[in-house]
N, C-alpha and C positions, 0 to 999 in steps of 0.2 A: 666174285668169281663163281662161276659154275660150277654146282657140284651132285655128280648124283645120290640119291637116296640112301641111307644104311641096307633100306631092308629090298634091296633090288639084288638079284642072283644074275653073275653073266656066265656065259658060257658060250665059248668061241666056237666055228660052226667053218665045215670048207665055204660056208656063202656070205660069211662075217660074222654076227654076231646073235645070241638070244639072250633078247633082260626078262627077268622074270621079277613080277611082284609079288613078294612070298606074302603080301597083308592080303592081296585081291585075289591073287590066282593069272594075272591077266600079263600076257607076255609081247612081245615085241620084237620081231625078225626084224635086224640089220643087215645092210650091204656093205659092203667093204669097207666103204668109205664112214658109213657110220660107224663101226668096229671099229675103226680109226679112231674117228672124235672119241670115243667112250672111253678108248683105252686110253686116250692122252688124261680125258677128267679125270679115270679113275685113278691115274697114276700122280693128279695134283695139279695137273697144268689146266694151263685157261681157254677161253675161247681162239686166242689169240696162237696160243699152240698147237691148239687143234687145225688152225691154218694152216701152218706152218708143217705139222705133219701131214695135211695131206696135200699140201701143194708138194713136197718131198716124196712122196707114194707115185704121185699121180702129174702128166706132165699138164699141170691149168694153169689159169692165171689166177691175181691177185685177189681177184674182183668175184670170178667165179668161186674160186673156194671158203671166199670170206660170205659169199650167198649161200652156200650148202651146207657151211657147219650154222650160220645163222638159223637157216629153214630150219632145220634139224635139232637145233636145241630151244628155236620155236616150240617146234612139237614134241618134244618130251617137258618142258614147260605145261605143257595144255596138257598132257598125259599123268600131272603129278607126282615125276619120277627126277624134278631136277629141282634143284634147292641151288638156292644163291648166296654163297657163303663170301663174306667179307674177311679181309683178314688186316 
Protein backbone atom coordinates (compact mmCIF):
# COMPACT_ATOMS: atom_id res chain seq x y z
CA UNK A 1 0.00 0.00 0.00
CA UNK A 2 1.07 3.36 -0.66
CA UNK A 3 2.31 5.43 1.72
CA UNK A 4 3.72 8.87 1.98
CA UNK A 5 6.95 9.73 3.81
CA UNK A 6 7.06 10.65 7.71
CA UNK A 7 9.13 13.65 7.08
CA UNK A 8 6.83 15.33 4.27
CA UNK A 9 4.69 18.52 5.59
CA UNK A 10 1.15 19.14 3.74
CA UNK A 11 -0.41 22.01 3.78
CA UNK A 12 -3.84 22.45 1.98
CA UNK A 13 -3.76 25.59 -0.41
CA UNK A 14 -7.36 27.21 -2.44
CA UNK A 15 -5.49 25.37 -5.60
CA UNK A 16 -4.94 21.91 -3.53
CA UNK A 17 -2.38 21.04 -1.97
CA UNK A 18 1.78 21.74 -0.89
CA UNK A 19 4.14 18.74 0.25
CA UNK A 20 7.10 19.95 1.53
CA UNK A 21 10.23 17.82 2.20
CA UNK A 22 11.53 19.04 5.51
CA UNK A 23 15.00 16.61 4.85
CA UNK A 24 15.63 18.57 1.15
CA UNK A 25 13.82 21.73 1.29
CA UNK A 26 12.05 20.85 -2.04
CA UNK A 27 8.28 21.20 -2.30
CA UNK A 28 5.44 20.20 -4.54
CA UNK A 29 2.23 22.23 -5.72
CA UNK A 30 -0.92 19.87 -6.09
CA UNK A 31 -4.17 20.22 -7.92
CA UNK A 32 -7.15 19.30 -6.48
CA UNK A 33 -7.20 16.17 -7.62
CA UNK A 34 -3.86 15.44 -6.19
CA UNK A 35 -4.95 16.89 -2.86
CA UNK A 36 -7.46 14.30 -3.18
CA UNK A 37 -5.02 11.16 -3.69
CA UNK A 38 -2.78 12.59 -0.65
CA UNK A 39 -5.44 13.11 1.62
CA UNK A 40 -6.89 9.74 1.13
CA UNK A 41 -2.94 8.12 1.62
CA UNK A 42 -2.52 10.22 4.30
CA UNK A 43 -5.60 9.39 5.99
CA UNK A 44 -4.55 5.23 5.51
CA UNK A 45 -6.35 4.34 2.36
CA UNK A 46 -4.80 2.89 -0.82
CA UNK A 47 -4.38 3.41 -4.28
CA UNK A 48 -7.66 2.04 -4.78
CA UNK A 49 -9.39 4.63 -2.61
CA UNK A 50 -7.80 7.22 -3.94
CA UNK A 51 -9.99 6.13 -7.11
CA UNK A 52 -12.63 5.89 -5.60
CA UNK A 53 -12.33 9.42 -4.00
CA UNK A 54 -11.81 11.12 -6.84
CA UNK A 55 -14.05 9.44 -9.23
CA UNK A 56 -16.74 10.79 -6.15
CA UNK A 57 -15.13 14.52 -6.42
CA UNK A 58 -15.09 14.56 -9.95
CA UNK A 59 -17.67 13.27 -12.61
CA UNK A 60 -14.80 10.63 -14.68
CA UNK A 61 -14.76 7.27 -15.44
CA UNK A 62 -13.19 4.12 -14.10
CA UNK A 63 -10.36 4.18 -16.43
CA UNK A 64 -9.67 7.67 -16.39
CA UNK A 65 -9.09 8.16 -12.70
CA UNK A 66 -7.47 4.89 -12.12
CA UNK A 67 -4.70 6.71 -14.87
CA UNK A 68 -4.36 9.83 -12.79
CA UNK A 69 -3.91 8.60 -9.35
CA UNK A 70 -1.59 5.86 -11.13
CA UNK A 71 0.41 8.99 -13.11
CA UNK A 72 0.64 10.72 -9.82
CA UNK A 73 1.88 8.27 -7.54
CA UNK A 74 4.27 7.38 -10.44
CA UNK A 75 5.76 10.55 -9.70
CA UNK A 76 5.93 11.08 -6.31
CA UNK A 77 7.51 7.41 -6.54
CA UNK A 78 10.30 9.15 -8.70
CA UNK A 79 10.30 12.13 -6.38
CA UNK A 80 11.13 9.88 -3.03
CA UNK A 81 8.23 11.12 -1.08
CA UNK A 82 6.15 7.59 -1.45
CA UNK A 83 6.99 4.54 0.49
CA UNK A 84 5.24 1.28 -0.19
CA UNK A 85 4.11 -0.08 2.87
CA UNK A 86 2.60 -3.66 3.28
CA UNK A 87 0.45 -4.51 5.89
Amino acid sequence: MPALRDWLAITETDYGSVLLDMNSGSYWNLNHTGAIVVDTLRRGGSAADAVTAVRRHYDIGPDEAERDVADLLDQLRQAGILDEKTK
